[in-house]
N, C-alpha and C positions, 0 to 999 in steps of 0.2 A: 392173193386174196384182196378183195374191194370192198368199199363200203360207199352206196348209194343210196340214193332217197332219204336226207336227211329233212329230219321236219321237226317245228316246233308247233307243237299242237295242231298236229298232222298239217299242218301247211309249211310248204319249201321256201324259206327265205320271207318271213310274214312282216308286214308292216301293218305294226296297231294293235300290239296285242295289251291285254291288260297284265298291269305292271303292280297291280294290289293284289294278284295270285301267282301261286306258283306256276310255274311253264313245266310242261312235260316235254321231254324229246324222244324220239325214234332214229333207227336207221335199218339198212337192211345190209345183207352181208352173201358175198357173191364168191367163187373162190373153183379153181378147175381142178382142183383136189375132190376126192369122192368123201363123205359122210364128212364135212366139213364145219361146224357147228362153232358158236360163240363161248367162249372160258371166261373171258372178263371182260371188263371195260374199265373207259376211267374219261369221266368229263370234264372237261374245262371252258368258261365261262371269261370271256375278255372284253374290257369297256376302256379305251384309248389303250389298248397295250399291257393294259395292266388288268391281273390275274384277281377279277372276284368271283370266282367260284371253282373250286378244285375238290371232286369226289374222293381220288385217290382210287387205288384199285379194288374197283369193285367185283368180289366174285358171284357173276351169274349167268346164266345164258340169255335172257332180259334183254330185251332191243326195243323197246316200246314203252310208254306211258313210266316214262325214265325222269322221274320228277329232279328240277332242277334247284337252286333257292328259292328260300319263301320271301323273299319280295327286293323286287326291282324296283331301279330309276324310271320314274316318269320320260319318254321325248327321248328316248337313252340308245344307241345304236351299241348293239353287241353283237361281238364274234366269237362263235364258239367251237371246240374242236372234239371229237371224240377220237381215242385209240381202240383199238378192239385186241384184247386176244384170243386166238380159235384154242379149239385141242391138239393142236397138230405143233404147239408150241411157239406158231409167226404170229405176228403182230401188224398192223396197219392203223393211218389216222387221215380221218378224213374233217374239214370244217367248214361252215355254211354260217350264218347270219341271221338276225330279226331286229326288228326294234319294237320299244313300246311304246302305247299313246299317252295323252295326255289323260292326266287323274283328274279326278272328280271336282278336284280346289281350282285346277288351270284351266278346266273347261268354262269361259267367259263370256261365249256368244250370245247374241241376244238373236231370240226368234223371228224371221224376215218374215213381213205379211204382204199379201198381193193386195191392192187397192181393192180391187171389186169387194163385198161385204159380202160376209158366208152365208152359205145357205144351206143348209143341210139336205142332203138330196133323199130321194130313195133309193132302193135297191135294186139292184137292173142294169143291164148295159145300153147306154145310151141317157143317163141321166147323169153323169158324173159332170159336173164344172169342167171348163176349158182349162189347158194348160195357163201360166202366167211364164214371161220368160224375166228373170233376174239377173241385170247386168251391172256388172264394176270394172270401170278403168283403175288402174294402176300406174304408177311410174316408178321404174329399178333403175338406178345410179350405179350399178353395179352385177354382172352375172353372180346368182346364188349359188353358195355351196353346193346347199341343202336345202329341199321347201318341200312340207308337206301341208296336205288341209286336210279338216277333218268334217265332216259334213254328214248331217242326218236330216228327215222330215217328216214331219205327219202328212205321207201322200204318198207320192212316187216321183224321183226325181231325174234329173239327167243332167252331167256337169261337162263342160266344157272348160279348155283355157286356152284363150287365142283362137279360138276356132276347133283346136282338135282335140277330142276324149285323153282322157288318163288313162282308161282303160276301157275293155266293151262290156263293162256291167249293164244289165238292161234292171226294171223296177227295184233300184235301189229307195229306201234303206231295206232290202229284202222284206216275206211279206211276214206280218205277227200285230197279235191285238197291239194297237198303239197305246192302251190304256195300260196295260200291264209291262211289254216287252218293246223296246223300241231299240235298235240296231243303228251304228254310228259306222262310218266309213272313214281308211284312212288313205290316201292319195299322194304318191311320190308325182311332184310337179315338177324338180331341177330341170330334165330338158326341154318342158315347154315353156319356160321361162326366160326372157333375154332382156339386155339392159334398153330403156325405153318405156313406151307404153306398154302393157299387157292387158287383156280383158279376159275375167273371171263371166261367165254366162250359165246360168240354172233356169233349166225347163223343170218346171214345178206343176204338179197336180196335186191339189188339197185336198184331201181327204176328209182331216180333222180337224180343230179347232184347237191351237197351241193352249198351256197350261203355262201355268208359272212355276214347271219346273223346266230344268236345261237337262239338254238332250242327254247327258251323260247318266245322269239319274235312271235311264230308261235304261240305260246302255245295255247288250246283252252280256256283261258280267255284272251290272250293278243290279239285281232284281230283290227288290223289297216288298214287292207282292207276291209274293211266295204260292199263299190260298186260289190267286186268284190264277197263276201262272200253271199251278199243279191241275187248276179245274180244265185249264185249256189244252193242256198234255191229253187227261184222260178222255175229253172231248176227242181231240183230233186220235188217241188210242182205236174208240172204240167207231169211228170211223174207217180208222182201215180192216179193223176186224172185219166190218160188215162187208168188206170190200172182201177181204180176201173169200169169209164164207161165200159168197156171190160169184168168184170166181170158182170156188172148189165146186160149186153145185154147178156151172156151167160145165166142170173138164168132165166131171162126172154125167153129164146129161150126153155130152159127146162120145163119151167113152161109149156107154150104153149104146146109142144108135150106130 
């Protein structure tokens, strides 16, 4: 018996989760025994080696949406392990990792503005503002640990360090009203970082016009526009509806011919 695809709120080993809600976790369960199924589990939760969070044995067959403590350290790296028992009486434990972001007090940035003055465009391709590119030197006296950034924009952005991506995310902060819902990213940098100069570089497309709140306010766990968040659900709802009816009338028109 194995245990794979651990996730904390369904993502494998997540960096940047929010640390003012509970985390749920998952796994799956694999086994060359026939009708092999889950009896218990029992989670544990470890921050420097030491044991905050211990379920004890839980009896269920439950491998999903496995709520964990109701509230974490901010910036906090944690390892965590699950045992399983089937029906067949064995046992197995497998462990995987997350960290969380920074909360809403630590979040301090101040919004970068590109020199050219906004302009508010129309709608259309082919009218949006040119990219701006945003560059900072650095100098490290020392290889990092540890280095994360955390980064969001009212646009579409693209981050470099030293020249090469953290990762191949393409129109980051992902797309959502920036009025209501705004998406923050969080970026393991340790190996493109070396003692010396470094250069942080951001291709920036503007969108919108920063507010005087910070980006965390926005964040996709922080939403305090609730009305206006639910009105954009049911919008985009009743969009796919019309899609799929459009679709069933299409299979239906082929069927018939």
């Amino acid at each position: 018996m194995n245990l794979y695809a651990l996730s904390v709120n369904h993502r494998v080993n997540p960096l940047g989760i929010n640390s003012a809600e509970q985390p749920y976790f998952g796994w799956k369960l694999k086994s060359e025994k026939p009708n092999t199924m889950q009896a218990a589990y029992r989670l544990r939760i470890y921050a420097d080696d030491t044991v905050c969070f211990d379920s004890g044995r839980v009896e269920t067959a439950c491998n999903a949406f496995v709520c964990g403590p109701d509230l974490l350290q901010p910036q906090t790296f944690y390892r965590w392990a699950v045992t399983v028992w089937d029906n067949h009486g064995e046992n197995t434990t497998a462990e995987s990792s997350f960290e969380t972001s920074l909360s809403a007090k630590e979040w301090k940035a101040d919004w970068m503005r590109t020199p050219r003055a906004y302009v508010q465009r129309k709608k259309g391709f082919g009218t949006q503002p040119p990219a701006t590119l945003f560059r900072r030197a650095f100098t490290l006296s020392a290889a990092p640990r540890r280095a994360r950034l955390y980064a969001t924009c009212l646009g579409v952005y693209r981050l470099t360090v030293n020249g090469k991506r953290p990762d191949m995310r393409e129109f980051a902060p992902e797309h959502t009203s920036y009025k209501g819902l705004l998406c923050f990213q969080t970026y393991d940098l340790t190996a493109l970082l070396h003692i010396g100069e470094n250069v942080l570089g951001l291709s920036l497309i503007h969108i919108s016009e920063p507010t005087r709140r910070t980006p965390i306010s926005y964040a996709v766990f922080c939403l305090k526009k609730k009305k206006k968040v639910t009105r954009l659900f049911r919008t985009i709802l009743r969009k796919l509806v019309t899609l799929l009816i459009i679709h069933t009338s299409m299979l239906a028109r082929h069927t018939y011919l």
